[in-house]
N, C-alpha and C positions, 0 to 999 in steps of 0.2 A: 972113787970114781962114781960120778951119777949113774944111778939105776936108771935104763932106758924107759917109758911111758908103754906099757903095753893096754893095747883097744883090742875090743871084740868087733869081729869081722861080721857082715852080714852078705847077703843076695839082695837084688833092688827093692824086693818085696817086704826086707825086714826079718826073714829069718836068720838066725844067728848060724855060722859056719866055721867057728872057731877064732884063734887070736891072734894080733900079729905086734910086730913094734910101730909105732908113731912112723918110724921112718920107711918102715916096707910096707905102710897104708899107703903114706904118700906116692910113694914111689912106684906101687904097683896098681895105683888108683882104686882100692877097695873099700867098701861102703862101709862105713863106721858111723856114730853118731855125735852127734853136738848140742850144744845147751844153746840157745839164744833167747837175747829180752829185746826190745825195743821201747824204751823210755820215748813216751808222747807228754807234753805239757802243756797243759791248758790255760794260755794267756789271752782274757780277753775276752772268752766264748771262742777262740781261735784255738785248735789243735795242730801244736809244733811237734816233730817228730823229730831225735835226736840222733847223730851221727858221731861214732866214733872216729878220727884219721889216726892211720897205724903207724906205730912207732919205726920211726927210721932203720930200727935194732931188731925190729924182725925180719923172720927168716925169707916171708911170705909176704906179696900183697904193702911193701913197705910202702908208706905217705900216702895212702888210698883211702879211703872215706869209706866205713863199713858201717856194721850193726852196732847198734849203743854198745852193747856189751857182748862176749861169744866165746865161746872152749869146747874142748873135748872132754868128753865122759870117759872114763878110766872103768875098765872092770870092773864089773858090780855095783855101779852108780848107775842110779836113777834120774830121769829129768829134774827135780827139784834139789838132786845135788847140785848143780850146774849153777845154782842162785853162791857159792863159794866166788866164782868167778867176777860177780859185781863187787867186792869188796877186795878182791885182787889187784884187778885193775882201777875201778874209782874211785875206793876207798868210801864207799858208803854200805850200810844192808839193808836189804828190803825182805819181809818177810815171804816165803813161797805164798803164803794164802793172800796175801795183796795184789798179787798178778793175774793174770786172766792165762788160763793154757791153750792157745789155738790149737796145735798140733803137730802131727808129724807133718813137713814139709819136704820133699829129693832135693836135693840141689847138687847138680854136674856142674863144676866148673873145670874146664877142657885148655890146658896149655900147654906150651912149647916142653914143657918137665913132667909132662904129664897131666892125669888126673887125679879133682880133689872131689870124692862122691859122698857126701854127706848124707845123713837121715838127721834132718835139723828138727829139733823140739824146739817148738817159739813159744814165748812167751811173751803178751802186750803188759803193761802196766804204767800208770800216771807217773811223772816224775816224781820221787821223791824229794827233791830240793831244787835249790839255783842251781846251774850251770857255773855258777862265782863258788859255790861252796864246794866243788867237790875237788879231790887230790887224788888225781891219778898214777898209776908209776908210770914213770920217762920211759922203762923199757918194753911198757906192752900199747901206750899210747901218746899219742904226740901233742890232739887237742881234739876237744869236744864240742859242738856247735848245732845250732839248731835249724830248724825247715820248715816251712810250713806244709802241712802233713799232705794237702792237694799239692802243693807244687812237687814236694816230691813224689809221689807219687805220680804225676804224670811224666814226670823225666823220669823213672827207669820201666815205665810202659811206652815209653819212646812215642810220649806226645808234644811235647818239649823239649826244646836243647841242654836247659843248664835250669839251675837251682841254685838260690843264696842263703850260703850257709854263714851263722851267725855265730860266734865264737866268742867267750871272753875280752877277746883282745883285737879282732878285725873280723872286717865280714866280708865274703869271697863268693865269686863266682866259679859252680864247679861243675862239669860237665858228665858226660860218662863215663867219658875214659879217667876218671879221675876218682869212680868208684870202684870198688871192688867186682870184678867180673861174673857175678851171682847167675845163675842161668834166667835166661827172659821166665820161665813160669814159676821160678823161686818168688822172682821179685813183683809179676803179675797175682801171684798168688797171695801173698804176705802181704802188701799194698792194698790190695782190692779190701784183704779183711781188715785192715787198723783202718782205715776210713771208714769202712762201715761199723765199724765196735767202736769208733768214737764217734760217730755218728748216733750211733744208738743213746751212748752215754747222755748226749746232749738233750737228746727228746725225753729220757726218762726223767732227766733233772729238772726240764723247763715245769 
């Protein structure tokens, strides 16, 4: 029998309050943390930002358009363990010291099964390769596609209707409801900063 996934529980503040299973976080909406990266690609002078769509076989959030990459931290793990999880799911590695660490970011996401109360550590970093090169598993993702980092960024600050995302094999028009339901200052907040830290990038390089 699988051993269940046991997370450290926190307060919104980030103090730790003991442990619980994957499934009685979810279930009783208590704040745990997570790894996330956001892979941006520099074609052009243009900064693309990359979306992962969830595999049909998940449990959660299936066929929805999320974070390049993202998981849970397990007991005792540190934000720069969480870099495991690109090579999980895309089958590539990128070193922790190649990314840039924003920070802790709250994110509530509030539904009908309840709540999902995250303490998200994000990480920015450049792509490390094509979009053609990379091999992800069928069961944590379905396909990966690109955006341009203003467009998206103004669709989930809700200045825009939709965004075209560009994928291996077709390129789609995709809405909000077609992303993952992140809370408006999750995505105002994370947004605001990868355009302005590729922003920056650009002016240092010129």
């Amino acid at each position: 029998m699988e051993t269940e996934e046991i997370l450290e529980v926190f307060d919104a503040d980030g103090t730790p309050l003991g442990y619980a299973t994957r499934h009685d976080v979810h279930r009783k909406g208590l704040w745990h943390q997570t790894f996330q990266i956001w892979f941006v690609e520099i074609n052009e002078g243009v900064p693309w930002v990359w979306f992962q769509r969830r595999s049909p076989e998940k449990a959660q959030y299936r066929d929805l358009w999320d974070i390049t990459v993202a998981g849970h931290l397990m007991v005792g793990e540190g934000p720069r363990d969480g870099f495991r999880e690109i090579r999980e799911e895309l089958g590539i590695d990128i070193h922790p010291d190649s990314a840039y660490y924003f920070g802790v970011v709250p994110d509530e996401i509030l539904g009908r099964e309840g709540a999902d109360r995250e303490l998200c550590h994000v990480f920015f970093a450049t792509a490390p390769c094509e979009i053609t090169q990379l091999e992800w598993a069928s069961s944590e993702v379905a396909d990966v596609g690109r955006v341009r980092l203003n467009e998206a960024a103004a669709l989930v600050q809700g200045l825009r209707d939709s965004m075209t995302v560009i994928t291996r094999d077709i390129t789609q028009v995709v809405d909000a409801g077609m992303l993952v339901p992140h809370s408006k200052d999750y995505y105002k907040t994370v947004f605001s900063a990868l355009v302005e830290h590729f922003r920056s990038r650009e002016v240092r390089h010129q």
